[in-house]
C-alpha positions in Angstrom: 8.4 98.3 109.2 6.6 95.9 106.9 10.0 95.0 104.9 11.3 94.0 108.2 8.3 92.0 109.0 8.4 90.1 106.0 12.3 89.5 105.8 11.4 88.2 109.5 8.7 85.9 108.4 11.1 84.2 105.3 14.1 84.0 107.8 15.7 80.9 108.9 17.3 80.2 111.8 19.7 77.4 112.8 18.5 75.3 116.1 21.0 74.8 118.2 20.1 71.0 119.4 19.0 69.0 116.5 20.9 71.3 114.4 17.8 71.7 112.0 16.9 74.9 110.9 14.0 76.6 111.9 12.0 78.4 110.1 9.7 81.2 110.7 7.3 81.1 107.6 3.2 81.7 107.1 2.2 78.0 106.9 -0.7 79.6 104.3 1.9 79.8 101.9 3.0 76.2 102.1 -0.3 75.9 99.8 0.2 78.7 97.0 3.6 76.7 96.1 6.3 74.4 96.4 9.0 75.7 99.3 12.4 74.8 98.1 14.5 73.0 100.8 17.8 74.3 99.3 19.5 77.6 98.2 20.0 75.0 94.9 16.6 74.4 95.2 15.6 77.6 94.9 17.6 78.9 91.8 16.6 75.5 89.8 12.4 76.0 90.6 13.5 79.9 89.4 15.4 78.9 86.3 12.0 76.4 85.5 10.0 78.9 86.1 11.8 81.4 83.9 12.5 78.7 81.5 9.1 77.7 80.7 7.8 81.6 81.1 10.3 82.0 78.0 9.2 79.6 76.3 6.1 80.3 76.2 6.8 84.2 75.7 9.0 83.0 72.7 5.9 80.7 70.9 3.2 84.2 71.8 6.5 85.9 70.1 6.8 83.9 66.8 3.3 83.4 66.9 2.9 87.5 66.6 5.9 87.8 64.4 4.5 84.9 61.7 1.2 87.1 62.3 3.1 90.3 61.2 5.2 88.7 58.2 1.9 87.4 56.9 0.5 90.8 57.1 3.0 92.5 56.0 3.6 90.1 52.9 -0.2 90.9 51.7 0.3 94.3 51.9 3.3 94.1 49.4 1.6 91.4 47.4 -1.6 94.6 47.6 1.2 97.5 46.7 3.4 95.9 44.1 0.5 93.9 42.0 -0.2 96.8 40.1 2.9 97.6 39.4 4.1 94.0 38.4 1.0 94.1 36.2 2.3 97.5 34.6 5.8 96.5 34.1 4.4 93.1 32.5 2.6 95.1 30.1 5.1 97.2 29.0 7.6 94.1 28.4 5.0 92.7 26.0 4.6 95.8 23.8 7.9 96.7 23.9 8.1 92.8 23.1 5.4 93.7 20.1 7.0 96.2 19.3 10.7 94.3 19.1 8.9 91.7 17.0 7.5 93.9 14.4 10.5 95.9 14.3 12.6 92.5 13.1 9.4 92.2 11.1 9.5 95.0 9.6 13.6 95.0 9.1 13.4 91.5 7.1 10.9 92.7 4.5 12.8 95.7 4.2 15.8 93.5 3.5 14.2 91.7 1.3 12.7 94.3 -0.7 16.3 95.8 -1.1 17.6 92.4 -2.4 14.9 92.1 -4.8 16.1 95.6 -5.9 19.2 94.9 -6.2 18.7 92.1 -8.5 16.1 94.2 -10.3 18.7 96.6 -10.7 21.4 93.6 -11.8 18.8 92.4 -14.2 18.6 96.0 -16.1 22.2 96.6 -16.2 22.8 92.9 -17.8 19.9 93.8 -20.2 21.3 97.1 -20.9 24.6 95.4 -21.3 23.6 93.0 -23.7 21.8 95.4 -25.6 24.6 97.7 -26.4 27.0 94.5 -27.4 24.0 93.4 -29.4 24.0 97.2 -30.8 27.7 96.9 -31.6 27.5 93.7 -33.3 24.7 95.1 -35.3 26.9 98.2 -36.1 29.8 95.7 -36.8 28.3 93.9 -39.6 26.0 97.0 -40.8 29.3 99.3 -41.9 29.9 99.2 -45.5 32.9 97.9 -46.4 35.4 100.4 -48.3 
């Protein structure tokens, strides 16, 4: 019974002699809001309303979601610090340890080289002594 009354209070009914309509509404409600005077009326106070009711559901939304990105970036700034830290110090010892290895390579290198020449420098010695031994033996044979 009360849905009938209140579909009878918001009906509108043509009159018949001035061919206005006539309506049937609480004249308290004139005050809580605007009455649109059209079915196109209506729709366009409801598509404002919903219109500026999203839009201001969309800035609480972005407002909460730049709240949440913020948060949730600190947390991963809070959970991967540590580990960043980590990594970075096993890239500088296996840095160190890179660096002393080519250190370590080049005086080996060089230590070979100066081996090597060592080792020329004997067998020229050695091979100049035995032609100088020859030469000796050369002129020290008695003639027959």
């Amino acid at each position: 019974m009360e849905d009938f009354d209140m579909v009878e209070e918001k009906a509108e009914f043509p009159d018949a002699m001035s061919g206005n309509q006539v309506s049937f509404r609480d004249p308290s409600q004139d005050f809580r809001r605007p009455v649109p005077e059209s079915r196109s009326e209506y729709f366009r106070l409801g598509r404002r309303g919903l219109v500026s009711e999203s839009k201001l559901r969309y800035r609480v939304v972005t407002s909460e979601l730049e709240t949440l990105k913020t948060k949730f970036q600190n947390s991963e700034n809070q959970r991967l610090e540590p580990e960043f830290a980590d990594r970075w110090q096993q890239r500088e010892a296996e840095a160190e340890r890179a660096r002393m290895e080519d250190e370590m390579k080049r005086d080996w290198i060089s230590q070979m080289e100066d081996l090597q020449q060592r080792v020329q420098d004997v067998e020229a010695e050695r091979e100049r002594e035995k032609e100088s031994s020859q030469s000796v033996q050369r002129f020290s044979r008695p003639v027959n």
